[in-house]
N, C-alpha and C positions, 0 to 999 in steps of 0.2 A: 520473418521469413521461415526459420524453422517450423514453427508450428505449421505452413501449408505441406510440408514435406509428407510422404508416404501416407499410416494409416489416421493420422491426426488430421487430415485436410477431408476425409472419408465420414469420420465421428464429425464435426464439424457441422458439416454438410445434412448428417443425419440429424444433428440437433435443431438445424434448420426447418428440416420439413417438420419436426415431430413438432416444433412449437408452432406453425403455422396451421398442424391438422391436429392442437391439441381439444380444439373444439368436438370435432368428430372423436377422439381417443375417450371425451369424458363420458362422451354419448355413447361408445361403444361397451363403456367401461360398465355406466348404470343398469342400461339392457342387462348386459350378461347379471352386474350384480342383482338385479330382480329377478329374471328369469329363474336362475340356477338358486336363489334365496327365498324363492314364495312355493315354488313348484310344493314342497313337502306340504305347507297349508292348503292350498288347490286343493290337493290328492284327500287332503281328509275332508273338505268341505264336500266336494263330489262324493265320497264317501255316506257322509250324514246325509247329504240331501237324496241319494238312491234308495238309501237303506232307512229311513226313519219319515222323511216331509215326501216324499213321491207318492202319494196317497191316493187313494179314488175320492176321501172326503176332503183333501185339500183342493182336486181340480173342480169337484161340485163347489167348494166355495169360491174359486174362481171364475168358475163360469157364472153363476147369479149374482157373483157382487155387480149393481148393475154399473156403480163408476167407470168399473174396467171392462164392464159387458159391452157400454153405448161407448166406447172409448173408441174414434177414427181406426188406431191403431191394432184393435182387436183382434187376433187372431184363433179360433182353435183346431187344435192337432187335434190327431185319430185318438191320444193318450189321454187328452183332458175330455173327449167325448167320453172314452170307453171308461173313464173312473167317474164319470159323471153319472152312467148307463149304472154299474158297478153299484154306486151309493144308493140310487133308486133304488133297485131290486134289494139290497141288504135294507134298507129303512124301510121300504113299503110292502114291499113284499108278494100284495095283492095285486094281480097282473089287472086287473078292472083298473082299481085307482092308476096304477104304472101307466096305462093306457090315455086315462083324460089328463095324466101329468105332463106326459107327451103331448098331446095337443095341445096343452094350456101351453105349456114353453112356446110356440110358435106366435104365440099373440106377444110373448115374452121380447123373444127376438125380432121382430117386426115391430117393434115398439107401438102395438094397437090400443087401443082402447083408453085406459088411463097412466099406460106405460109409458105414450107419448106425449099427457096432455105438459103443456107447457110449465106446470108446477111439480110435476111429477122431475121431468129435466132441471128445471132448477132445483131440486130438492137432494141430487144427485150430491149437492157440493155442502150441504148442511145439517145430512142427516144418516145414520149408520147406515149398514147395508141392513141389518134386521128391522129396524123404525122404516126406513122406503119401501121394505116391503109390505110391512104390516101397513102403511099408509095408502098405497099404490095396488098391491097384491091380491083383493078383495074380490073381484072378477071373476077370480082362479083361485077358488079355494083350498082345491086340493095342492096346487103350485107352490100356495103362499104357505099353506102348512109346513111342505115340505122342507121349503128356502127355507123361513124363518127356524126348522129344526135345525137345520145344518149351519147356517150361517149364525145361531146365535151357540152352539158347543164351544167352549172351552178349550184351551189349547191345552195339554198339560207336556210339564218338562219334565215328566218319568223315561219316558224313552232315550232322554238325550244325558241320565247322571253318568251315564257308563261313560259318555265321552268327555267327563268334565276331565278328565286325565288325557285327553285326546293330545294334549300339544305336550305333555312327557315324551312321549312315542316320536317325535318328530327330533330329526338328526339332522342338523344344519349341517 
């Protein structure tokens, strides 16, 4: 009976709810320890990716790989247009060709001709993006030029030595 007396019957009571809602405490516990523990990696990943992969020749390869071109879930911004638009004019140059590479893309994206034929789609899941296009791409010569220049460069990881010290900098 002592023990329910004054602030021991209080603590008690508290230990009660705490082990009842210790479900909810470990949940709240992890969040925070994620939140407030990855935030410094975040910050540099967003970093590298504005500053070094946000490219015009990254979103021209994104937009003609056709896996993720004919993909349901497809989408493109004004940003992977305008770096698309961007790599054209730096690779070609010549507003003539620039002009039928334009129109060619439109048979691209409507999947006409042999973009649609039924082998060309299954060929989507067996074959590079630079091989589908050299197989598929023939139509549109000037197109297929293009893609297979872009979509067969070389990635190089000069750009990225500076950040191989990237997680020194990072202060838990």
């Amino acid at each position: 009976m002592e023990l329910l007396k004054g602030n021991t019957f209080t603590y008690i009571l508290f230990l009660i709810y705490f082990f009842r809602n210790i479900d909810l405490f470990w949940r709240l516990n992890y969040l925070f320890f994620i939140l407030f523990s990855y935030t410094p990696f975040w910050e540099i990943i967003d970093q590298i990716w504005d500053n070094q992969l946000h490219r015009p020749l990254h979103a021209t390869g994104y937009y003609f790989n056709p896996i993720l071109h004919y993909h349901p879930e497809f989408e493109v911004g004004y940003k992977v247009k305008r770096g698309m638009y961007d790599c054209l004019e730096r690779l070609v140059g010549d507003i003539d060709e620039m002009s039928k590479i334009d129109l060619q893309m439109e048979s691209f994206k409507s999947k006409s001709g042999l973009f649609g034929s039924q082998i060309a789609q299954h060929a989507l899941k067996t074959k590079t993006p630079s091989q589908w296009w050299e197989s598929y791409g023939g139509e549109h010569s000037e197109l297929q030029r293009f893609v297979i220049r872009v979509l067969s460069l070389t990635c190089s990881s000069s750009g990225c030595k500076g950040n191989w010290s990237a997680y020194e900098r990072v202060r838990i």
